[in-house]
N, C-alpha and C positions, 0 to 999 in steps of 0.2 A: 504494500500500500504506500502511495505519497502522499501525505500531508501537509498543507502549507499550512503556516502558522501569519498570519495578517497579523503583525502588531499595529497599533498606534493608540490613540488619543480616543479618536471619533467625538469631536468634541465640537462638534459634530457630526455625525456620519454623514456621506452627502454620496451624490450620482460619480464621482470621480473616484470614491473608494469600489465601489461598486463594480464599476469597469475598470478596474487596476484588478480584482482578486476576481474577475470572469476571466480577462486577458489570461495572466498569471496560469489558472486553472488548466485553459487550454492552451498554450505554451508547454508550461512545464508537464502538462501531463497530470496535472493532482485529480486524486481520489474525492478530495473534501476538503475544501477551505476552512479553518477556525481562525475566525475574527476576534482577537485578543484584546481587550480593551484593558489598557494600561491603568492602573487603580492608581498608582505613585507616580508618576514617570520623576528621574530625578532630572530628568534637563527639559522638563515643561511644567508650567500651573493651569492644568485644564481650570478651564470657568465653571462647569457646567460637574456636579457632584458625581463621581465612580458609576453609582447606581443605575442613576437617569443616563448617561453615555450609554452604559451597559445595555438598557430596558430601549434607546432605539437602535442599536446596532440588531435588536431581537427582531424589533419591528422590522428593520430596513432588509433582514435576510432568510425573514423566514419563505419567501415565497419562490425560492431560490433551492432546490433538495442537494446543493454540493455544497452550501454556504451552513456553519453553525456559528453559533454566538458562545462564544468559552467563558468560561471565570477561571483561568490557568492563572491568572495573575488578582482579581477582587478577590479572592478567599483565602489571601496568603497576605499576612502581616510586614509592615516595612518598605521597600523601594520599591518598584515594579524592573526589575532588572532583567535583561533579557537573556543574560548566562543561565539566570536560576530559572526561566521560563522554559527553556530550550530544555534543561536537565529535568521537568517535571513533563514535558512533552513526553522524553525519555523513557517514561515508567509509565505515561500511559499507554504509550504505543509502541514499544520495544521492538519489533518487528518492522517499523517503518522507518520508510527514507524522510525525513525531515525536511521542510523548504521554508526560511524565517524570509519576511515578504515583509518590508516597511516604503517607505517612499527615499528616493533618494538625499533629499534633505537632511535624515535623518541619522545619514552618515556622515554628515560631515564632521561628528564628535565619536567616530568610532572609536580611535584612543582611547578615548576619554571613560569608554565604556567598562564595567565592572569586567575582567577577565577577557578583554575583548580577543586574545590569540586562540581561546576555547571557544569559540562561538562556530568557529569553522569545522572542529571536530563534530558539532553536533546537533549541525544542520545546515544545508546548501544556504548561503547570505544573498539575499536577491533584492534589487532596490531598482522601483518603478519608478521611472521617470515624473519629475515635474517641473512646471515651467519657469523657464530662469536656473535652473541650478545644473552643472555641470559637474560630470563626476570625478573629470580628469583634476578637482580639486583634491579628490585625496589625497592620502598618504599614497606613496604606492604598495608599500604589503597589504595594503588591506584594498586599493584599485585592483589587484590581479585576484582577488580572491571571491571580490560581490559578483555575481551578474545583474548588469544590467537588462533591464527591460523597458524598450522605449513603447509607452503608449497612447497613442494616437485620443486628443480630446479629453486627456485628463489634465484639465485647466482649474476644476473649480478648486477649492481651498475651504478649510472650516473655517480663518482668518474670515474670508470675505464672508463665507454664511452669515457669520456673527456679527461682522459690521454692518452687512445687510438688513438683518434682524434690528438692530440699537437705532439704524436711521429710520427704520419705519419701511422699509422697503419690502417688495413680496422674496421669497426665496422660491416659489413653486417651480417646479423642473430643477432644481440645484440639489434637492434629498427627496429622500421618496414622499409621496401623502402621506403615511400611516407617521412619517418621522418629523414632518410641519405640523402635523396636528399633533403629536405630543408635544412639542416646543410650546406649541399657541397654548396646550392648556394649562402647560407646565410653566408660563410665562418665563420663559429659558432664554436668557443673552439680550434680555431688555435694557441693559447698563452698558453705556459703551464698552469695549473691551477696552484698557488700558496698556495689555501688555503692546 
């Protein structure tokens, strides 16, 4: 079996994560996408509480039978690190080929990452294109080690969602319904974002 492990934020989920872990899926060949929502991340302050991220990453993939929605990382106390994420993928799926899926961006601090040289032992590092960010910034041990995946119309951002949301603007078509309508009842990212 291959499993891709989708980290991120999802903070909000939106149509660009969506088509990043369909691409992904067929690309690499996966069995079943698990969308990991980061409970801690330490190099971001999601706006939006663990939970609720959590509850519409559920919304945004149930309709999807390759996508599931994980707590590999909310049901575990401390940082959301994605060494210890990979090593708990590990024991659930000991038999599978691993594929850890974040956005390119997201590597720009792979150094900086908990155990970042163990990350490769313990699962394929794959990082989907987004716009503006170039990978050839890396380091190079860790440029020869990610694959890239360049994909076509992954433009939106949860940045914009949520600025979108704080000026009054619609988001329809940027997340799915089921994930606008829990924002709207949730009144979720009404404060401008600051970060």
């Amino acid at each position: 079996m291959r499993v891709g492990l989708f980290g991120g934020s999802f903070d909000p989920i939106h149509v660009g994560h969506l088509l990043a872990a369909s691409e992904s899926a067929d690309r690499l060949a996966l069995d079943r996408v698990e969308f990991v929502t980061a409970a801690r991340p330490p190099h971001k302050r999601p706006v939006a509480p663990a939970e609720c991220r959590h509850e519409m990453v559920v919304l945004a993939t149930v309709s999807d039978p390759r996508f599931f929605a994980s707590r590999l990382e909310l049901d575990y106390a401390g940082p959301s690190f994605t060494v210890d994420t990979l090593r708990r993928a590990k024991k659930r799926w000991p038999e599978a080929e691993l594929f850890f899926i974040t956005g390119a961006d997201a590597y720009r601090d792979v150094a900086t990452w908990k155990e970042p040289e163990a990350l490769f032992s313990l699962a394929t590092m794959v990082a989907v294109s987004r716009p503006g960010y170039d990978l050839t910034r890396l380091d190079p041990f860790f440029r020869r080690r990610v694959v890239l995946l360049e994909i076509p119309g992954y433009e939106v951002s949860s940045t914009e969602v949520r600025r979108r949301i704080a000026a009054g603007h619609s988001i329809r078509y940027l997340v799915p319904r089921e994930v606008e309508v829990y924002i709207e009842k949730h009144r979720l990212y009404r404060v401008r974002d600051q970060a």
